[in-house]
N, C-alpha and C positions, 0 to 999 in steps of 0.2 A: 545485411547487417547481422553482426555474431555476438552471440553471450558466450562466455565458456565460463561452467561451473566449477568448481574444484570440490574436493575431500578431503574433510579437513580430519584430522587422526588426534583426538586427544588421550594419551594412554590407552587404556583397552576399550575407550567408547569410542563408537566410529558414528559419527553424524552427517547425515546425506542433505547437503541442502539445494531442496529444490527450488530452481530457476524458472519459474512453469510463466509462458506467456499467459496473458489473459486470455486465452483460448480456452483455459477449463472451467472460466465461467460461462464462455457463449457456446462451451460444450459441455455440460455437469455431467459428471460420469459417478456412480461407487465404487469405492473398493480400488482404485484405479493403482497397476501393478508399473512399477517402474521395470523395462526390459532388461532384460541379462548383459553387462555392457563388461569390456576389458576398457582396463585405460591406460595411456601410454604418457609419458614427460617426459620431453626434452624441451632444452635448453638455447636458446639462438644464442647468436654471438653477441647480442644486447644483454646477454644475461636475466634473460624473460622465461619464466616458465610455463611451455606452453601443454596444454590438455588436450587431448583426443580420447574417442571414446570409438568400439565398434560394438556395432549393437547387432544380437543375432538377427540371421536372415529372416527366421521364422516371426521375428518381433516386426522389422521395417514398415509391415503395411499395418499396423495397431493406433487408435486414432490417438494423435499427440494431445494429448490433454495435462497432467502435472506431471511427463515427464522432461527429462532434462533435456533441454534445444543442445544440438550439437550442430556441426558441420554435418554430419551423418544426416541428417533431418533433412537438411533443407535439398541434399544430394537427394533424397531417397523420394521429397517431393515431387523434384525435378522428373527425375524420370519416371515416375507413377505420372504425371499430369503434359509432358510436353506433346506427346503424340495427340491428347485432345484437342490442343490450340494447333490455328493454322495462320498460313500468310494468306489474306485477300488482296489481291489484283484488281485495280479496276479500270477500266474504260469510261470516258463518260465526257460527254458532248458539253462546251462551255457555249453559252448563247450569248448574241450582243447584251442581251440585255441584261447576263450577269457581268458583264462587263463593263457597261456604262453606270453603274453602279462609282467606279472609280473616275472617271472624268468628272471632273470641275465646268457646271457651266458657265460660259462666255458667252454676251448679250453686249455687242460692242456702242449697240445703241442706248444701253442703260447708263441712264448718268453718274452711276457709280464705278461704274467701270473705268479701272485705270484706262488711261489714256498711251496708245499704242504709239509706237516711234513712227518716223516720216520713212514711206515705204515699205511697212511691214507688210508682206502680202495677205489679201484677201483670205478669212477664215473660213474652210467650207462648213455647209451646213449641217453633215451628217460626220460621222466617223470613219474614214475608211481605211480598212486593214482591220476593222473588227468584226470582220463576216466568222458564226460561227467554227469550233474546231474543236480539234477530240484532244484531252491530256488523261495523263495515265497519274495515278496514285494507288497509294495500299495504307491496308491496318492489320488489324488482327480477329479473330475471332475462336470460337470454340462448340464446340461439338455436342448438340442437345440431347439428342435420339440416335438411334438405331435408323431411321428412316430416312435420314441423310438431314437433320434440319442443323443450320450452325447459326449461331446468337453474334451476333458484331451490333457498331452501332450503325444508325442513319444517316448519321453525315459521312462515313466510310460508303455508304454504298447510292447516297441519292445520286439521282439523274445518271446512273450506270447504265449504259448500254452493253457494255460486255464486264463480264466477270467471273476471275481466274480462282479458285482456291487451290493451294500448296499445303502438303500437308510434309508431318516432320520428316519423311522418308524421300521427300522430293516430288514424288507422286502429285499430279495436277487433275484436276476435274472441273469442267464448266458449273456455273451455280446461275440459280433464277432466284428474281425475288419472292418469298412467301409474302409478307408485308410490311409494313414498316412504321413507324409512332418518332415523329417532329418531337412529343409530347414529351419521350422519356428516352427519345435520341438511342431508340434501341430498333433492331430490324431482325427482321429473319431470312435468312438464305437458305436454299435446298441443291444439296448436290445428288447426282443417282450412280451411286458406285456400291461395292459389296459391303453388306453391314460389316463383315469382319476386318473391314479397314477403320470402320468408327468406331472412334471409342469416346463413351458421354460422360459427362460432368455430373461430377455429385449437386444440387446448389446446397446451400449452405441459408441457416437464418441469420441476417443481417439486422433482425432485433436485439437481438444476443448481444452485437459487438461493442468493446468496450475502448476508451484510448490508451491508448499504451497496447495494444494488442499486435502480436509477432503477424507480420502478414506477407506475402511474395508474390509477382505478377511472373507471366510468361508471354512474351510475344515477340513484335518483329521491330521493333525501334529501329527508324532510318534504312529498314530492309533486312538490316542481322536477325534472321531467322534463328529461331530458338531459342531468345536471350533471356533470362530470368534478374532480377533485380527482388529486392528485402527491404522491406523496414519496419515502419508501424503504424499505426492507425492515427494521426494525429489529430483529428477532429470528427466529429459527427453533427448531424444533425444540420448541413448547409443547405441552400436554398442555390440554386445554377439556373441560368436562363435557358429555356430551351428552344428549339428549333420554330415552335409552332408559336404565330402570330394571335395575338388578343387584338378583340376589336380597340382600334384609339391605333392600333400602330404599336403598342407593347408589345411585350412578348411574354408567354407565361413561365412559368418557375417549375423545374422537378424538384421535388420534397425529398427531405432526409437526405441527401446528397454525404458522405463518406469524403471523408479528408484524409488523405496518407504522403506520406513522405518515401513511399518506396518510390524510385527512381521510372517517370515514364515522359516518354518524346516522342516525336510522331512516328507513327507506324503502331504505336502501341493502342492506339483507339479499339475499342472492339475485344482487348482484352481479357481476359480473368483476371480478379483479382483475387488469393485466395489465403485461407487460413492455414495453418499447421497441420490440419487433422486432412487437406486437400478436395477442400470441401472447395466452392464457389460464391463467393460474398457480396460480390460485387463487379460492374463492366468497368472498365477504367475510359472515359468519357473527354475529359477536358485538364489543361494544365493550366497553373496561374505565372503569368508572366509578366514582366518589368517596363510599361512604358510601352510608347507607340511605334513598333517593328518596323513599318512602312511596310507599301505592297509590294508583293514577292519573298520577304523575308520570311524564314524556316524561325519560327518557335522554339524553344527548349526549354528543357526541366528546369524550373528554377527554385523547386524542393518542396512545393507543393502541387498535388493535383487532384480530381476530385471522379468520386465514382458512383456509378447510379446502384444502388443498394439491390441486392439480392432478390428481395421482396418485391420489388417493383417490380423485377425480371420476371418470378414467379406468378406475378398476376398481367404481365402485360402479352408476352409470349404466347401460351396457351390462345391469347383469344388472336393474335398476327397469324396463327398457324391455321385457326379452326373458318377466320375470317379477312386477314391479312388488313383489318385496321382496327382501331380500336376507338372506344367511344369516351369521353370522362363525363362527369358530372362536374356542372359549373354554378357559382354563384355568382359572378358578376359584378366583383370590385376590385379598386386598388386600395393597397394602404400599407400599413406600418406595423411592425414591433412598437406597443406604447412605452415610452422609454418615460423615465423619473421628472425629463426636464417637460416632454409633453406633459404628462401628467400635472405637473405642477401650474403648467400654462393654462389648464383647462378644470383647475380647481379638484381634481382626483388624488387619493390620496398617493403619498412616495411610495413606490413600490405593487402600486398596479399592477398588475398583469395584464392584457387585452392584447387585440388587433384595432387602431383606429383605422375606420373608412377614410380614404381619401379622397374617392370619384368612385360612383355609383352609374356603373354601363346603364346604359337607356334600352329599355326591354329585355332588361335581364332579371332571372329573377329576384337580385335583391331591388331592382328596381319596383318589381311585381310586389314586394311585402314590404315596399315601400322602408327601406333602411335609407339613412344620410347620411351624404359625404362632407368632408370639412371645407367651409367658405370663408373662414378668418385665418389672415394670413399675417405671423410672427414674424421674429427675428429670434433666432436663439444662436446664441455666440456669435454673430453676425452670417449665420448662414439662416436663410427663408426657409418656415414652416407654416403647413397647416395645421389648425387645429379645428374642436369642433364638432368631430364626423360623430356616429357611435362606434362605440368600442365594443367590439366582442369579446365577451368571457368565457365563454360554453358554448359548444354546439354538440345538442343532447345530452348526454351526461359526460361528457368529455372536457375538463378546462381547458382553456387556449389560454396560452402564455405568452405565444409569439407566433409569427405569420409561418413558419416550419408547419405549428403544432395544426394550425388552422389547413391549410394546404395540403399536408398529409393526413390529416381525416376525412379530407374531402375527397381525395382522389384514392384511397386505400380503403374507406370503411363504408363509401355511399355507394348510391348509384342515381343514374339516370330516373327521375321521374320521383325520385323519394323525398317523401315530406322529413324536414329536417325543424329543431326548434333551437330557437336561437336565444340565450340569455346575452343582452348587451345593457352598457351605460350608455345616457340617452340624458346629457343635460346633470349628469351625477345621477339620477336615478336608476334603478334598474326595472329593464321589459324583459318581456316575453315574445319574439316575433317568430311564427312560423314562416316556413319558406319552401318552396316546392323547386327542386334542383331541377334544371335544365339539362339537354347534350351541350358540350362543347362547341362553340362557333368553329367551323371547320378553316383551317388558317390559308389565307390566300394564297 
């Protein structure tokens, strides 16, 4: 995705207007010098005027913050950042029983069971031709350390038995796994080749970013090695399912989740995703797609997709390398964003904020400070709700507005074994309920 600025000449005032991504606010700089740039116009045969700019050598690597995006930028990106990201290769053993996952059972003896034609042969009992077997897949990843470690995510490299990394010069090296996190769909590989072939990743704060912010990925979509894609940050603050199972059969949610519209399809998993200044902001993780593919069918971009935030990276990493798993702290429910129509349902005022409880895990510790879940069951717009539960407003001095805010302060600002206080709505009133955070149910 391109901006091109122009100069605009009024008599002898010449007015420079800057086109500056939202990058110089998740990067605040003073004084910040715009580079020494020539610029060039010609003309297509559409009668379009178009602008180029070449900006001195000496400027290229200076971090982009209010100066002008050019073509020049995003070039200069490119090759500043491709040599860190790689192709990952994998090997990796399907078992029956990820495969019967897609059979439909058949119980000929069940009275519901349509009724089979005269002759159909006998169904056997078991599946056969689904005795385990190895398929090959890839993503992408990028280059943490000097020590050989490279950041990809989990679903790229679970259940790998063997594992190739390509790096941008063609150059191949076997990789082991350091550790890996269901939780926040990020893993760590270790290759042992010469430092002077790695080259690591700035990260980047991913508190900082704003929507509308210039951003560009790098990796291997469908195998094309090298390939870079642009756009912008088109949401923040999402909520993605992830890997690791909650007790009940759910599954839990990574927090803050990064919405962008730059262009990513498989092979891109494991990705960077990064700012102007080539910093690292975000792994690019999952896409949102249209409708039910069937089994076998390849996914693609369908202009949005979603990334596990920088910050995550920064605090999950470190402990995969030092321990190769990682622990969270858990409180122990389901529930909701309280939205206006809840609200109204359960006599609170319009414009609430909270999280209502929905179901309260059994020996968890919201079960231990004894918090409730919701047992009356609505109709709003003719779809079922519960209402009912308590609603969280605070946890510690922190408001919660919505399950995001709750979610990521759990998993970002607590830990293991720490007493946390809870202001919730309790019947319209408000309490006080302390609560002692647990580990994480380890996911089957």
């Amino acid at each position: 995705m391109k901006r091109t600025t122009r100069l605009l000449t009024l008599l002898t005032l010449i007015s420079l207007l800057l086109a500056a991504c939202n990058n110089a606010a998740a990067n605040p700089t003073t004084d910040t010098a715009v580079s020494p740039q020539t610029t060039n116009e010609t003309t297509t045969e559409d009668g379009i005027v178009q602008t180029s700019a070449q900006t001195d050598v000496a400027a290229q690597d200076a971090p982009v913050t209010e100066e002008i995006v050019t073509t020049q930028t995003y070039i200069d990106l490119y090759n500043r950042l491709n040599d860190s990201v790689v192709n990952i290769q994998v090997v990796s053993e399907v078992s029956q029983a990820n495969l019967e996952q897609f059979i439909i059972p058949f119980d000929p003896d069940d009275p519901d069971a349509p009724e089979l034609p005269e002759g159909f042969p006998d169904l056997p009992d078991d599946h056969p031709g689904l005795e385990p077997f190895t398929q090959q897949s890839q993503g992408s990843g990028f280059v943490y350390d000097k020590e050989g470690h490279i950041i990809t995510n989990n679903h790229v490299v679970a259940d790998a038995i063997h594992i190739i990394v390509i790096f941008s010069d063609d150059t191949e090296a076997e990789a082991e796994i350091v550790g890996t996190d269901p939780g926040s769909d990020l893993a760590v590989i270790k290759v042992d080749v010469e430092p002077e072939r790695l080259h690591p990743v700035t990260i980047g704060d991913s508190d900082s970013l704003q929507v509308g912010q210039l951003v560009a990925t790098i990796g291997n979509p469908f195998g094309l090695s090298g390939s870079m894609s642009t756009g912008i940050i088109s949401g923040l603050g999402r909520l993605l399912e992830a890997g690791a199972v909650a007790p009940g059969g759910g599954r839990f949610n990574i927090p803050e989740i990064i919405q962008t519209d730059a262009a990513v399809n498989p092979g891109n998993s494991g990705g960077p995703l990064l700012n102007l200044s080539g910093e690292v902001i975000g792994v690019n993780t999952a896409i949102q797609t249209n409708g039910n593919l069937g089994f076998g069918a390849t996914p693609t971009f369908g202009g949005i997709s979603y990334v596990v935030p920088s910050n995550i990276v920064t605090q999950v990493v470190p402990q995969l390398i030092e321990n190769g798993e990682i622990t969270y702290p858990w409180l122990g429910i389901s529930g909701t964003t309280l939205t206006d129509d809840l609200a109204q349902a359960m006599d609170l005022p319009i414009g609430q904020n909270g999280v209502l409880i929905y179901e309260v895990i059994e020996e968890s510790p919201a079960a231990e400070a004894d918090l409730r879940g919701s047992e009356e069951q609505i109709t709003i717009d003719g779809i079922p709700a519960f209402i009912g539960g308590d609603v969280i407003v605070q946890m510690n001095d922190e408001p919660i507005n919505d399950f995001d805010d709750l979610l990521a302060y759990i998993v970002r600002r607590t830990s293991v074994g720490q007493d946390v206080t809870l202001q919730i709505l309790r019947d319209g009133e408000l309490e006080t309920v302390e609560v002692t955070l647990q580990a994480r149910p380890e996911s089957e």
